[in-house]
DOTI-756039 format. One line per 3 residues: number of its first residue (from 1); their letters; for each residue x, y, z of N, C-alpha, C. Coordinates in steps of 0.2 Angstrom, whole numbers, plus 5000, padded with zeros to 4 digits. Each point is the difference from the previous one (the first is absolute). Layout:
NUM = A = X/Y/Z/X/Y/Z/X/Y/Z | ...
This chain:
1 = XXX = 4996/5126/4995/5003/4994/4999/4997/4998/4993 | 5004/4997/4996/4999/5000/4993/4993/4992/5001 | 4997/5002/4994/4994/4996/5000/5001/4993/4998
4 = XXX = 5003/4999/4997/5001/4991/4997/5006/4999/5003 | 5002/4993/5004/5006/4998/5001/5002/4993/4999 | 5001/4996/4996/5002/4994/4999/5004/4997/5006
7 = XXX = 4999/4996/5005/5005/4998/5005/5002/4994/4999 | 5004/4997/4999/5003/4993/4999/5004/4996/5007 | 4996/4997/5002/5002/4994/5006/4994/5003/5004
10 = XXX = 4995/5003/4999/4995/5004/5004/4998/4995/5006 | 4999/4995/5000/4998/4996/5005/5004/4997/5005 | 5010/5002/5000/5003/5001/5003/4998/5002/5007
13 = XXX = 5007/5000/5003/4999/5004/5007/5000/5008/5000 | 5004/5001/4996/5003/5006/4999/4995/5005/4993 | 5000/4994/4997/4994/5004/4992/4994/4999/5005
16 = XXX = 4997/4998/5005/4993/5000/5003/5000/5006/5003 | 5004/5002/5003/4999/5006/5003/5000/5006/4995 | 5005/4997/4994/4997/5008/4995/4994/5000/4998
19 = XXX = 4999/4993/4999/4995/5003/4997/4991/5001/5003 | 5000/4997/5008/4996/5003/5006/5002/5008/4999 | 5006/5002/5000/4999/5008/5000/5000/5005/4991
22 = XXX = 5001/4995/4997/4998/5005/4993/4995/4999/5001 | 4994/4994/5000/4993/5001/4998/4994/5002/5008 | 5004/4999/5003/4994/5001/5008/5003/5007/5001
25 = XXX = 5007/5004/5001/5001/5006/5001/4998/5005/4997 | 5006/4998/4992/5001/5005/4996/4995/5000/4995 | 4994/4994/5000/4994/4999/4992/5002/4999/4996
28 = XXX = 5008/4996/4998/5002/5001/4991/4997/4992/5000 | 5001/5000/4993/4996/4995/4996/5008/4996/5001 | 4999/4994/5002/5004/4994/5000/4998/4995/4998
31 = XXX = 5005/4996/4994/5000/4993/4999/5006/4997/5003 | 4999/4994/5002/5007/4996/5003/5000/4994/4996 | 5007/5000/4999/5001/4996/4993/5006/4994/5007
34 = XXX = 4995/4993/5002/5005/4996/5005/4999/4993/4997 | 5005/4999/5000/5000/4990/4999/4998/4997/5006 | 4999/5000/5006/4998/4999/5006/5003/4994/5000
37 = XXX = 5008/5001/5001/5002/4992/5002/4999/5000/5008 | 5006/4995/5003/4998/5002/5007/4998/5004/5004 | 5004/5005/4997/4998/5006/5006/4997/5006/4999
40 = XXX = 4994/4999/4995/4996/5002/4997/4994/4999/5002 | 4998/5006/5003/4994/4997/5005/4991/5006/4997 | 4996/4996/4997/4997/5006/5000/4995/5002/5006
43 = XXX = 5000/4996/5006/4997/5002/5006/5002/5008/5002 | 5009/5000/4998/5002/5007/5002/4999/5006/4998 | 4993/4997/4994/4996/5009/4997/4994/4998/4998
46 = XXX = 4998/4997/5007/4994/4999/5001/4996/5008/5002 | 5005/5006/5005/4996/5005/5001/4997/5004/4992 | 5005/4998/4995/4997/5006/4996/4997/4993/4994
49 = XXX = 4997/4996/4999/5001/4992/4996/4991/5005/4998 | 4996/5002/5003/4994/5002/4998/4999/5007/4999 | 5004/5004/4998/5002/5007/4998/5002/4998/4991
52 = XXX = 4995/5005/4997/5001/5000/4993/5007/5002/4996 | 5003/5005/5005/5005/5001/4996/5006/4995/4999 | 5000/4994/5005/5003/4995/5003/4999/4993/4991
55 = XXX = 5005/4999/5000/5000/4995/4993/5005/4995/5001 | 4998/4992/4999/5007/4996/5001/5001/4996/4994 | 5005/4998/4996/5001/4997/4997/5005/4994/5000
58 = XXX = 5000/4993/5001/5005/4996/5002/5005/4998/4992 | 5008/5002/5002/5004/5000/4993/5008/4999/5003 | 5002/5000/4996/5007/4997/5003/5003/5005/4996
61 = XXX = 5005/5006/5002/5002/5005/4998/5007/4997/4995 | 5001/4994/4999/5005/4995/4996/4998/5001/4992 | 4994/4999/5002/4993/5001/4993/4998/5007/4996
64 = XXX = 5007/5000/4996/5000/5007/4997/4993/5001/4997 | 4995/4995/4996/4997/5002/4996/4994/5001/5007 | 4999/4996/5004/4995/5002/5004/5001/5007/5006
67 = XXX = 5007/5003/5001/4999/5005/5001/4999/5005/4996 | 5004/5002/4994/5000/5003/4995/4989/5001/4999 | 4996/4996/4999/4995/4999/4999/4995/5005/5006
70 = XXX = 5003/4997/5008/4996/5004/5005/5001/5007/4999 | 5007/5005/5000/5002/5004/4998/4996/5003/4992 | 4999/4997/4997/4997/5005/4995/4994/4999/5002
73 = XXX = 4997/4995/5003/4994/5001/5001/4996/5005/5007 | 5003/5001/5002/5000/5005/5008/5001/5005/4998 | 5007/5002/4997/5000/5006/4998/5004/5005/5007
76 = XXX = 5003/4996/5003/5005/5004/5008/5003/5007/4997 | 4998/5003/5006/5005/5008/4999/5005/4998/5004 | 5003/4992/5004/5004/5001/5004/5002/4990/5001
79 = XXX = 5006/5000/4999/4999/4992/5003/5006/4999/5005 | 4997/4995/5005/5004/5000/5007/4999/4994/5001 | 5008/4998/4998/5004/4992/4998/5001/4998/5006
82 = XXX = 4996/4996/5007/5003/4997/5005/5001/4992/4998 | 4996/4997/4994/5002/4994/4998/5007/4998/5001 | 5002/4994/5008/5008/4998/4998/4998/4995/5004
85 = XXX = 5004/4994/5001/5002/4995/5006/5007/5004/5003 | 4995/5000/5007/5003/5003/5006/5002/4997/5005 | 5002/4994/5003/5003/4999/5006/5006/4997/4999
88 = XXX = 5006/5004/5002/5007/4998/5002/5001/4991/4998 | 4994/4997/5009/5006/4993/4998/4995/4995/4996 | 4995/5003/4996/4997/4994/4995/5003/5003/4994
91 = XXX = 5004/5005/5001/5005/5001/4992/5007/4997/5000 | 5001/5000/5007/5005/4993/5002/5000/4992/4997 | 4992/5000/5002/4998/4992/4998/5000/4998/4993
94 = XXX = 4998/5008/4998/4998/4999/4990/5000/5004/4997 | 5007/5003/4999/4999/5007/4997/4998/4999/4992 | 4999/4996/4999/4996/5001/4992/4994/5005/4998
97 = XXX = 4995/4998/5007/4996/5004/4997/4999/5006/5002 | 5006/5003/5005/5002/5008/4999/5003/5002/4995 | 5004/4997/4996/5002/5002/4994/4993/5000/4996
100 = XXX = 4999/4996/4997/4991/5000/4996/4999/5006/5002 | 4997/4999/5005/4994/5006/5003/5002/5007/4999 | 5004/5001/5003/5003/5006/5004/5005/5005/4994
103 = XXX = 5006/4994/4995/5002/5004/4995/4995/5001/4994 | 5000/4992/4997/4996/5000/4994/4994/5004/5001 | 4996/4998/5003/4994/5002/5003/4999/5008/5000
106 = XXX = 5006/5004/5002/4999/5007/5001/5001/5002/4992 | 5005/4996/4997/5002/5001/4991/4993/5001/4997 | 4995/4993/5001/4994/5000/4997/4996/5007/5001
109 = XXX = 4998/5000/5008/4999/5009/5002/5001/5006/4994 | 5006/4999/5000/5004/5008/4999/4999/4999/4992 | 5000/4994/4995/4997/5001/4991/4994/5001/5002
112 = XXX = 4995/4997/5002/4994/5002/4999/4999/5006/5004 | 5002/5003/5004/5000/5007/5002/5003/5005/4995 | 5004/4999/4998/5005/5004/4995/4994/5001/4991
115 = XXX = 4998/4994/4999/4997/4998/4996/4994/5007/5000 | 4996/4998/5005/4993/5003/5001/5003/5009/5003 | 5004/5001/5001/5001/5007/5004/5002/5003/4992
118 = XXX = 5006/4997/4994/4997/5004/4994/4997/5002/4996 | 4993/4995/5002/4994/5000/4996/4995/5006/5004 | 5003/5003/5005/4995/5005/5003/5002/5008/4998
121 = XXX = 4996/5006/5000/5000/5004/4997/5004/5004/5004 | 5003/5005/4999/5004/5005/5004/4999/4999/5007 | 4993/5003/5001/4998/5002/5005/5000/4993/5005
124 = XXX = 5001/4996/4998/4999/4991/5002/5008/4999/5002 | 5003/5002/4996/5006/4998/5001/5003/5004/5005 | 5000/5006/5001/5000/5003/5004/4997/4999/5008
127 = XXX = 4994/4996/5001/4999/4998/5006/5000/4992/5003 | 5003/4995/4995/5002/4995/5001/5005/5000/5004 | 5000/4991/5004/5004/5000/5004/5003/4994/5000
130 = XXX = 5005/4998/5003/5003/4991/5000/5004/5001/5006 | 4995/4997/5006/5002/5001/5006/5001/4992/5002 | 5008/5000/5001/5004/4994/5003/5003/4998/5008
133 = XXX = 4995/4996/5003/5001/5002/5006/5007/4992/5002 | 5004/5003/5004/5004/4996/5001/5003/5000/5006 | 5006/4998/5003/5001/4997/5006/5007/5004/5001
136 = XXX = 5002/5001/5010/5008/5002/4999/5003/4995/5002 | 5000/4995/4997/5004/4994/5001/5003/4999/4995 | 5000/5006/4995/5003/4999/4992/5009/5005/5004
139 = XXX = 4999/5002/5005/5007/5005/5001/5003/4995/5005 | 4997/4995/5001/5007/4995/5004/4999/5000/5008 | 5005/5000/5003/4999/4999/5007/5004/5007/5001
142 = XXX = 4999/5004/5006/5002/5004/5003/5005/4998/5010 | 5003/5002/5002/5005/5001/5005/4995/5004/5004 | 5003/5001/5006/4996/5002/5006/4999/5011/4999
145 = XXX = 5004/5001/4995/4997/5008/4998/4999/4998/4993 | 4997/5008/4998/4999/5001/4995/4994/4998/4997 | 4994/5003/4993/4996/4998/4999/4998/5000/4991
148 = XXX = 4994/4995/4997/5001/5000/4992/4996/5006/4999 | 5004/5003/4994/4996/5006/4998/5001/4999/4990 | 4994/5004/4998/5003/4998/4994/5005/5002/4993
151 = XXX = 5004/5000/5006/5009/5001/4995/5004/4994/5002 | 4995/4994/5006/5003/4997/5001/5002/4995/4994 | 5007/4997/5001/5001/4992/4993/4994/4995/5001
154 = XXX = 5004/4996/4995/4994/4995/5000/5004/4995/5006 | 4999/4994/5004/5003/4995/5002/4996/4993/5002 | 4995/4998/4996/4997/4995/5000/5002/4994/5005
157 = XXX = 4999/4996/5003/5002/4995/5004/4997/4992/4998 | 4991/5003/5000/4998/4993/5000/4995/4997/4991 | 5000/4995/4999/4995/5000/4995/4993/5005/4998
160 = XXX = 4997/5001/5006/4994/5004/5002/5005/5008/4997 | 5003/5002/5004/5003/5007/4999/5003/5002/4992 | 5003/4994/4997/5003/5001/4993/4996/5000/4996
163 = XXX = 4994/4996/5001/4994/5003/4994/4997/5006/5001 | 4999/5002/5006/4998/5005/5002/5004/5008/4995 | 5007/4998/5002/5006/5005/4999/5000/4999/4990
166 = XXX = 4999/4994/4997/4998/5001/4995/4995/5002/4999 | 4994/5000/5001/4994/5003/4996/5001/5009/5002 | 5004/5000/5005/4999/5009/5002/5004/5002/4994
169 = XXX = 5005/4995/4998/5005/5002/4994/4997/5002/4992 | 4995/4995/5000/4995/5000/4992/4995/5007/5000 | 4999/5001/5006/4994/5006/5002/5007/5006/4997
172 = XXX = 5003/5000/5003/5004/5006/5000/5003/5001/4990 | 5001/4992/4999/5003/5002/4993/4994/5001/4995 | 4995/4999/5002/4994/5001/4995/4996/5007/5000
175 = XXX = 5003/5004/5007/5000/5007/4999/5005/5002/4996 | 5007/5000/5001/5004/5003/4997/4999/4997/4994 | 5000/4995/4997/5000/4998/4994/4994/5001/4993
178 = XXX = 4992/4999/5007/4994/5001/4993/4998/5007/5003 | 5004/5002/5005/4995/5008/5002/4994/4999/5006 | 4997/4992/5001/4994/4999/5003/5002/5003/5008
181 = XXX = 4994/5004/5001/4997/5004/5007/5001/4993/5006 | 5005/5002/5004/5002/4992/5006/5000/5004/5007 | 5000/4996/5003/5001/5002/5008/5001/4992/5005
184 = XXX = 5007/5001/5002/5001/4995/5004/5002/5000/5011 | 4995/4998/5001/5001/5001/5006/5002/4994/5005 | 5007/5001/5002/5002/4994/5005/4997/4999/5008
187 = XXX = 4999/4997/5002/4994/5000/5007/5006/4995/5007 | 4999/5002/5005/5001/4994/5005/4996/4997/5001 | 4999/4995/5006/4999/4993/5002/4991/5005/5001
190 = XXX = 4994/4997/4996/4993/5001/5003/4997/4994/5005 | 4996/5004/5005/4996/4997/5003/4994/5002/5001 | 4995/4995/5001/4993/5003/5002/4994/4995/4997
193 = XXX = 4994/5003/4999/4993/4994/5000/5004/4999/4995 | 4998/4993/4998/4997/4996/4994/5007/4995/4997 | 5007/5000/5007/5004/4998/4997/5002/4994/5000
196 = XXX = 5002/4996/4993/5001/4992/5000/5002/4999/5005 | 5000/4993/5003/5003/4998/5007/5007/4997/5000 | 5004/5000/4994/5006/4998/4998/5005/5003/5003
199 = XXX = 4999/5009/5001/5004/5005/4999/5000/5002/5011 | 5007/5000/5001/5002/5003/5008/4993/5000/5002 | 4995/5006/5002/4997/5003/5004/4993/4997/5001
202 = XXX = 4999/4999/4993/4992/4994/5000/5000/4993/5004 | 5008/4997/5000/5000/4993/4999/5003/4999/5007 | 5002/5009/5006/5003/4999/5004/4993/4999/5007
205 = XXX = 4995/5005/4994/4993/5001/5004/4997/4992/5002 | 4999/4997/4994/4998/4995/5001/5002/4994/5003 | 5006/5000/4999/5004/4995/5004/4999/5002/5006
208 = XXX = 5001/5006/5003/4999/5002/5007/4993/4998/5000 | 4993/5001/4999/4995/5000/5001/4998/4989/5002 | 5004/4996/4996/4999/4994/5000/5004/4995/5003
211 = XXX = 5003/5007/5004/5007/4995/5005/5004/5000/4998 | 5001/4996/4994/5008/4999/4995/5007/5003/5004 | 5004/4999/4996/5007/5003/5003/5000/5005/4996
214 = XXX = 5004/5006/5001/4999/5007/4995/5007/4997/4997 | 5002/4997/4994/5007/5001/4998/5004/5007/4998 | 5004/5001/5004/5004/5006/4996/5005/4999/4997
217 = XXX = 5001/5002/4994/5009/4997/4996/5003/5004/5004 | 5007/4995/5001/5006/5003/5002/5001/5002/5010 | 5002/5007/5000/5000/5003/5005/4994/5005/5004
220 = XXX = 4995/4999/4992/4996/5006/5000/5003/5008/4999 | 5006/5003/4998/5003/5004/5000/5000/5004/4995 | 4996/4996/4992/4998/5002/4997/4996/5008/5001
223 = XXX = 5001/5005/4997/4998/5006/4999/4995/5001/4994 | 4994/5003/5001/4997/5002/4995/4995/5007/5001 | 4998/5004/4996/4997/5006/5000/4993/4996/4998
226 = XXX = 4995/5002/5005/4992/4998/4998/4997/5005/4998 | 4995/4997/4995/4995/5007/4998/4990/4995/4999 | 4998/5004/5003/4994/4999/5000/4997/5000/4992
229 = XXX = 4996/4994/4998/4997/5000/4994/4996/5004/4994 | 4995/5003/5007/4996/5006/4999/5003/5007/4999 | 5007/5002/5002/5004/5003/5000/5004/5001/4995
232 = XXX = 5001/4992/4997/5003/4999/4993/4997/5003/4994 | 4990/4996/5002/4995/5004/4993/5001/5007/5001 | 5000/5003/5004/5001/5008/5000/5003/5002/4996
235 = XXX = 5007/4998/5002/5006/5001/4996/5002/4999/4994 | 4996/4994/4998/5001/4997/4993/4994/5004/4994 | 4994/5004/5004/4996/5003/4997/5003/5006/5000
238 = XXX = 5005/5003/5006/4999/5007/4999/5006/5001/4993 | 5005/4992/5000/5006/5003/4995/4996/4998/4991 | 4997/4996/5001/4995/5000/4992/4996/5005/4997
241 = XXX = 4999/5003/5006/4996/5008/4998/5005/5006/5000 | 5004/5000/5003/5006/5007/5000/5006/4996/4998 | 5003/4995/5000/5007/4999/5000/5004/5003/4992
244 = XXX = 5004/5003/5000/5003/5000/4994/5003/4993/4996 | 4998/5001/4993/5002/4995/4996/5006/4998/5000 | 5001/4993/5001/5009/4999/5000/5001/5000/5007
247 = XXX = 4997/5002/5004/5003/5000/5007/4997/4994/5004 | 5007/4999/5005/4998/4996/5004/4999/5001/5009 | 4998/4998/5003/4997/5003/5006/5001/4994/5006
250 = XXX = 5001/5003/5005/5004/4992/5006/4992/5002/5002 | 4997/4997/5007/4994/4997/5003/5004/4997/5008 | 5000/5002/5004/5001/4998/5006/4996/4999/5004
253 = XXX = 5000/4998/5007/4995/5002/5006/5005/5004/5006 | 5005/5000/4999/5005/5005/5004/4998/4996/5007 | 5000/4993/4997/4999/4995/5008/5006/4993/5000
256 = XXX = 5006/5002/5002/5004/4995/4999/4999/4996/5007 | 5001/4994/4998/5001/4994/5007/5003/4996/4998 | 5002/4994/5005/5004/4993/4999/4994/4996/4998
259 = XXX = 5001/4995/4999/4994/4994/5000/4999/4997/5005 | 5004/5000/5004/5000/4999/5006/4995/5004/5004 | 4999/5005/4999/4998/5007/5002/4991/5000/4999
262 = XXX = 5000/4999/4994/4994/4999/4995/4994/4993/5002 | 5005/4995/5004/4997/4996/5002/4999/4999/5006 | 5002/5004/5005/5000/5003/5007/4994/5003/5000
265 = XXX = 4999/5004/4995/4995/5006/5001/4993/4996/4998 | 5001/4994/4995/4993/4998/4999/4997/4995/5006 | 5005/4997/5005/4999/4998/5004/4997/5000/5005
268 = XXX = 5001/5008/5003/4998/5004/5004/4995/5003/4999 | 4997/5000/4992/4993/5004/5001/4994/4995/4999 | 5003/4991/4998/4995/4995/5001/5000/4998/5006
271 = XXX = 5005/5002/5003/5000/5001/5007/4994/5004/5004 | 5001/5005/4997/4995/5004/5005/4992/5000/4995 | 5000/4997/4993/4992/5000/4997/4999/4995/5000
274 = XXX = 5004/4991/5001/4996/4995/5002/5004/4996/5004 | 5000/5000/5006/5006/4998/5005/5000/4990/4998 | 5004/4996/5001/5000/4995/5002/4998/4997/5004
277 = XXX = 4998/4994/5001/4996/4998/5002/5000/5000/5010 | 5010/4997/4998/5004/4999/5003/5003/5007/5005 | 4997/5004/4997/5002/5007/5001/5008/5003/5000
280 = XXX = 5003/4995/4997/5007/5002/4997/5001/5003/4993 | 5006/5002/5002/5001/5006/4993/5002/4996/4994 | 4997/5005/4994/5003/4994/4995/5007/5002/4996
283 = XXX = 5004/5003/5005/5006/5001/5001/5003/4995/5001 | 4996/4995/5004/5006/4992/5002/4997/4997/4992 | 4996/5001/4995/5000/4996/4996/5006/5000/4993
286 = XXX = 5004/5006/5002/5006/5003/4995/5006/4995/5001 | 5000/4997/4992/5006/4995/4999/5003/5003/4995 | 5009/4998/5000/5004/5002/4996/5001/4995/4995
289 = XXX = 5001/5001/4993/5001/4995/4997/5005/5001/4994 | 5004/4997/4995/5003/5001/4995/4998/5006/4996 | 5007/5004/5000/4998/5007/4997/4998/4997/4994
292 = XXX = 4997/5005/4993/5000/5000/4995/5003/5000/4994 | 5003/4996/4995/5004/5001/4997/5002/5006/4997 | 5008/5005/5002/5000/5004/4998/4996/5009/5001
295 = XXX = 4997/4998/5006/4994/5005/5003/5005/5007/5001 | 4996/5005/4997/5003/5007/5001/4998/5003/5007 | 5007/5003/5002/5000/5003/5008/4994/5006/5000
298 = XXX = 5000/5005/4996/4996/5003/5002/4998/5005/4993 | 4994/5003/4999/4998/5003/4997/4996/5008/5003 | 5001/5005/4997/4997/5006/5002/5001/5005/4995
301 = XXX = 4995/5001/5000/4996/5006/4994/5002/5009/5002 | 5004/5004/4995/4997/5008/5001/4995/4999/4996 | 4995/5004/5003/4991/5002/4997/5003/5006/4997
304 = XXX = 5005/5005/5002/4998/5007/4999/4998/5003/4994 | 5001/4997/4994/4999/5002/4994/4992/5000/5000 | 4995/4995/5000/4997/4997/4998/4994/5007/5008
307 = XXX = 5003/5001/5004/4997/5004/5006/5001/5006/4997 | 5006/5005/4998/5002/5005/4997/4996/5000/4993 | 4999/4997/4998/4998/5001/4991/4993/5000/5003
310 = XXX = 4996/4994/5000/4993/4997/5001/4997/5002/5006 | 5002/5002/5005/4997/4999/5005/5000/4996/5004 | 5002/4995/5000/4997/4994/5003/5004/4998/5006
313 = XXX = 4995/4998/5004/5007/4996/5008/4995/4996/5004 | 5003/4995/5001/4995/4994/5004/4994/5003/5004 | 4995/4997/5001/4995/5003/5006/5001/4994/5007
316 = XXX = 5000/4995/4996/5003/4995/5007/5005/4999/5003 | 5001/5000/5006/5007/4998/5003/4999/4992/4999 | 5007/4999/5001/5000/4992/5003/4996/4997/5004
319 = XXX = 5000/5002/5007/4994/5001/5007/4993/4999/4995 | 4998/5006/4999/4993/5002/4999/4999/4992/4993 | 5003/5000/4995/4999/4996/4994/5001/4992/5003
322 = XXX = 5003/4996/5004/5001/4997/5001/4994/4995/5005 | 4999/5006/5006/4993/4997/5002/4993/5002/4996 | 5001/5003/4994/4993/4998/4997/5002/4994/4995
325 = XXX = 5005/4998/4997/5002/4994/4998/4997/4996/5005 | 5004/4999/5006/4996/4993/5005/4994/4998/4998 | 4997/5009/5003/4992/5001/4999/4995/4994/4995
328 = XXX = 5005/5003/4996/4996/4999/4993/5001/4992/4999 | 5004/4998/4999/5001/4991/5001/4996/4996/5007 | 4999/5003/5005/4996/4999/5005/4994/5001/4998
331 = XXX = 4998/5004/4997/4992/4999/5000/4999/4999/4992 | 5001/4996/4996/5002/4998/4991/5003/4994/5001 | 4998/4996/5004/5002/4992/5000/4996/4998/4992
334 = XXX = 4995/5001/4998/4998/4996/4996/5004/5000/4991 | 5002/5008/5001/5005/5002/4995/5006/4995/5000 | 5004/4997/5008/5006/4999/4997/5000/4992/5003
337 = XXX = 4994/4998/5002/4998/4993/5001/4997/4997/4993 | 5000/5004/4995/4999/4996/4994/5007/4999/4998 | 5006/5002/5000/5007/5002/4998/5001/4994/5002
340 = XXX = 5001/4998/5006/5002/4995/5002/4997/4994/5000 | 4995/4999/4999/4995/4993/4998/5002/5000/4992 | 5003/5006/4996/5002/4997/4994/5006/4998/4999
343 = XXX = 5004/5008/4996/5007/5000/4997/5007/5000/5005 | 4997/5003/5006/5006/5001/5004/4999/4999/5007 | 5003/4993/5002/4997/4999/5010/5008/5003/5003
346 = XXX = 5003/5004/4999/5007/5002/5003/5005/4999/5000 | 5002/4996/4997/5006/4997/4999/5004/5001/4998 | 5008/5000/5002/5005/5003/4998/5002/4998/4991
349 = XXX = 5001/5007/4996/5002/5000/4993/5007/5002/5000 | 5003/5000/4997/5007/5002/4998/5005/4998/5004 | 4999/4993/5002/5007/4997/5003/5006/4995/4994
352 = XXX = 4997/5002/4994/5003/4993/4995/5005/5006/4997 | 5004/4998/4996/5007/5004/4994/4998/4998/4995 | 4998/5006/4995/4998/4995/4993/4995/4996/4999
């Protein structure tokens, strides 16, 4: 594993698990470069927060000068862009600050990466990296076959998806254009510890646990391909160490379900690790409620490139990943009992236009 890595959004859901497995796995030296708006948690690397090669600096990746500044001063053989605003229906509510973040934001990234990647010596240049991690919700919605691979088009749908679908755009021109060493991997839907309680599977656990009614949009019919989080940092380390430059890489869990499906199954396992009181299923607590605006039918990833090339293929099924999720929310109340005594007590985002 390469020894310096600069991770931006590090205190994410998804940047936490990388960088618990670059610095606790693999011993690279990481700094995580996070503006910790809401969902920016530094309890979520708390495991590795007293390990020396672990370093945090709070910065808004908007702030050319103060990334440009960590960057020289760090001196990364590798950096792994997770910095963006991620959730579907609060980029419904406001997509401003997915544009900010997400385009602009990745533009500041890629000068001050471009910047510093000239200034290093052959042999530097040569092992630098600009690893852009992004989403397949940039290829649109998919029909009951069929799967995204990457020769798929672009087909953006929602706010969240078009920033995304443009910043994989500037990555891609900024290879072709200044030559800079990139890697873009598109990923499906993540689950696992440390996840904000906004997103389907955190906030179905919770609700289930507090009685609540489970909302599902629509019919529940919705289809998505799950991949376990820890599975993602694998794969996001294996592709910044091997991946070829310029290339892009899918990330699946080769676990498609309904949401309907997804929410069934968490039912049944706080079912069977903290029954009700009432000893009824929290099955009767599943309400239907106003699709989504615009919500894509289904998504599903081919991995095989990324499995062929790299190596790499999920270690978790759905089953096995799913109850250690519960697991872990179950006994981590203090983690996601602060979440909701602060920034977010459950409540529905993205039912407004505009």
């Amino acid at each position: 594993m390469r020894r310096r890595v600069l991770v931006t959004g590090g205190a994410g859901f998804i940047g936490s698990a990388v960088v618990r497995h670059l610095v606790g796995d693999l011993g690279a030296d990481v700094l995580v470069l996070d503006k910790l708006t809401y969902a920016g948690n530094l309890a979520s690397l708390a495991p590795v927060v007293s390990d020396p090669r672990y370093r945090f600096l709070r910065a808004d990746i908007c702030d050319g000068s103060a990334v440009a500044a960590a960057i020289g001063e760090f001196q990364p053989d590798a950096i792994m862009h997770l910095a963006a605003e991620s959730h579907v229906d609060r980029s419904i509510d406001g997509p401003a600050a997915f544009i900010e973040t997400n385009v602009v934001g990745t533009f500041r990234m890629l000068e001050a990466a471009t910047a510093y990647w000239r200034g290093l010596d052959a042999a530097g240049q040569d092992r630098f990296r600009f690893h852009h991690i992004s989403t397949d919700e940039v290829f649109g919605a998919l029909g009951d076959e069929g799967k995204f691979d990457d020769s798929t088009a672009y087909d953006p749908r929602s706010p969240y998806s078009a920033s995304k679908a443009g910043s994989d755009h500037l990555v891609r021109a900024w290879h072709h254009t200044y030559g800079l060493p990139v890697l873009i991997t598109n990923c499906s839907n993540n689950y696992g510890p440390y996840h904000f309680p906004e997103k389907l599977i955190p906030l179905m656990i919770l609700k289930g646990l507090s009685g609540d009614r489970l909302p599902v949009y629509g019919d529940g019919s919705n289809v998505r391909d799950w991949l376990h989080v820890e599975d993602h940092a694998r794969a996001l380390a294996a592709v910044v160490e091997r991946g070829a430059p310029g290339a892009t890489y899918l990330i699946g869990g080769n676990a498609e379900r309904t949401n309907l499906q997804v929410v069934e199954a968490i039912c049944d396992l706080l079912d069977a690790n903290a029954p009700r009181d009432d000893g009824q299923s929290r099955r009767t607590q599943i309400g239907f409620v106003t699709d989504r605006p615009g919500h894509d039918y289904r998504y599903a990833i081919d991995a095989s490139r990324i499995r062929d090339e790299l190596g790499w293929t999920p270690q978790e099924s759905f089953g096995s990943g799913m109850a250690g999720t519960v697991r872990w929310y179950l006994h981590n109340r203090d983690w996601w009992e602060a979440i909701q005594a602060g920034t977010y007590q459950g409540e529905r985002l993205g039912v407004k236009i505009g």
